[in-house]
N, C-alpha and C positions, 0 to 999 in steps of 0.2 A: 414592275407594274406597268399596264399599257394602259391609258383615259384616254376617252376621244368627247370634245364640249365643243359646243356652239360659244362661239366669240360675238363682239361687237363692234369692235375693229374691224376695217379693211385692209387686205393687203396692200394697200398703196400707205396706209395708213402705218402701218407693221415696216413696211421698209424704210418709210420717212424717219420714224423714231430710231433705228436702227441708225440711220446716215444721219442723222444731226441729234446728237444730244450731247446734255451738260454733265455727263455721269461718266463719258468715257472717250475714248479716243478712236476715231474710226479711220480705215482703210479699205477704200474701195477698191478693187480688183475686175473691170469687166472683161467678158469671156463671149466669145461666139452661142447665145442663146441661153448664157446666165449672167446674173453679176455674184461675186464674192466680197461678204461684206466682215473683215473682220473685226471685233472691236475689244477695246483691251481698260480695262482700268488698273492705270498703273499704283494708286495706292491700295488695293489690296492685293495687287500682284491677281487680277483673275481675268481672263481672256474666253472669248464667244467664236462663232465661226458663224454666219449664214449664208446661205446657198440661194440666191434668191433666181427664182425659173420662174417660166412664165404664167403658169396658175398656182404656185407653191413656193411657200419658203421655209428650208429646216433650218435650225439653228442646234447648233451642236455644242454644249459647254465640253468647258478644257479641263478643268480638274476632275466632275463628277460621271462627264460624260453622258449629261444625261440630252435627248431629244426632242426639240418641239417642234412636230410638223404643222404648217397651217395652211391650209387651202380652201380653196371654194366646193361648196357641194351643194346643189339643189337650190342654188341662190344665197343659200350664208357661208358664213366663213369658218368652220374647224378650224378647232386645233387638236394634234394625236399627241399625247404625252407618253414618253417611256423612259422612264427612269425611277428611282428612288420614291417610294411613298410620301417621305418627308421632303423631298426637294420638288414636289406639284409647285407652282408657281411662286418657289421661295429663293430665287435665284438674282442675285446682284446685278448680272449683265444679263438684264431680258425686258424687250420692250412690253407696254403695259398690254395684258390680256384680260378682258372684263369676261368670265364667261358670263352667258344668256342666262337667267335661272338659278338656281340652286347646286354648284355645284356637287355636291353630299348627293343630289340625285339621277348623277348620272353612272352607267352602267361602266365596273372595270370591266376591261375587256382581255386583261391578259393578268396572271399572274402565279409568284410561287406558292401564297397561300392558298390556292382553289385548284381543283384537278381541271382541266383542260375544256370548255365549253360551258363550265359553271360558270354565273354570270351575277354578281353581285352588284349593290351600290356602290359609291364612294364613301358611306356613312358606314354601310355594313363592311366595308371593308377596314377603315377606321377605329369601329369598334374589334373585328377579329385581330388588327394589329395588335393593339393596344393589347388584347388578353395573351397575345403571344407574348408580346415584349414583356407584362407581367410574371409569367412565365417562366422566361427565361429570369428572370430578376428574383422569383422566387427559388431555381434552382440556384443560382449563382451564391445565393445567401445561406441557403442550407448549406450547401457544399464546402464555404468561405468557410477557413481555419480560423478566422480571427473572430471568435464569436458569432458567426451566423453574420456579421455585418457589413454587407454590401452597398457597394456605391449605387444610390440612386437617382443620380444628376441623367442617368438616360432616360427613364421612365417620363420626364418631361418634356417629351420633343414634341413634335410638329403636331400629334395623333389628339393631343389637348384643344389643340387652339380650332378642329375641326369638329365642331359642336354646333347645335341648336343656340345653345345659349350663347353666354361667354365662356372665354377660356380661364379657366381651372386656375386656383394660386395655389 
């Protein structure tokens, strides 16, 4: 999945957090027309990479791999997400990103659930996850030898807690 939202952070803002924080251990790295900031938190074992250039910085997670680009555009600050639906700004090593707005109202912009140009919500996407992830949780349970009885510790991921209301018990 690709999201692209309006922040409220600045990148100077973005980088600060990155180079001084109490959450993790940083290592600076500068380079001829970028800096490399990598940062690591050694008790759960999870490590970041950011790339930080001169009107952008991507940060690249280590284990899920997923990316956040943030740069300036028309005077605000993006940021482009791509990764995992459930890991949108659920991430241990990542400095704070307030989107602007509602994010539930902003357009995916890429993805495996939609044919190519389709162009859905975060909310409408949200909801087709969820009836996929049902889905599969429906087939898995018919198909289960043990009684039709499927585990359903996955059907409570991330897809709950992005709601109107609150999140679901």
């Amino acid at each position: 999945m690709k999201i692209q939202f309006v922040i409220r952070e600045s990148l100077s803002d973005i980088v600060d957090q990155l180079s001084n924080s109490d959450f993790w251990a940083t290592e600076i790295q500068c380079l001829p027309g970028k800096k490399i900031i990598r940062i690591k938190d050694h008790a759960y074992d999870l490590s970041a990479t950011a790339e930080v250039l001169p009107k952008e910085i991507v940060i690249h997670t280590a284990w899920s791999n997923f990316t956040y680009r943030i740069f300036q555009r028309d005077g605000k600050v993006c940021c482009e997400y791509e990764g995992a639906f459930r890991g949108l700004l659920d991430q241990k090593l990542l400095p704070h990103l307030t989107p602007v707005g509602n994010i539930l109202d902003y357009v995916v912009l890429e993805s495996s659930l939609y044919q190519p140009g389709e162009q859905k919500t975060l909310r409408e996407y949200a909801r087709d996850n969820e009836r996929q992830r049902s889905l599969r949780e429906q087939s898995k349970a018919s198909s289960s030898s043990v009684g039709g009885y499927a585990d359903r510790s996955s059907a409570y991921g991330f897809a709950h807690y992005l709601k109107e209301d609150l999140p679901s018990s």
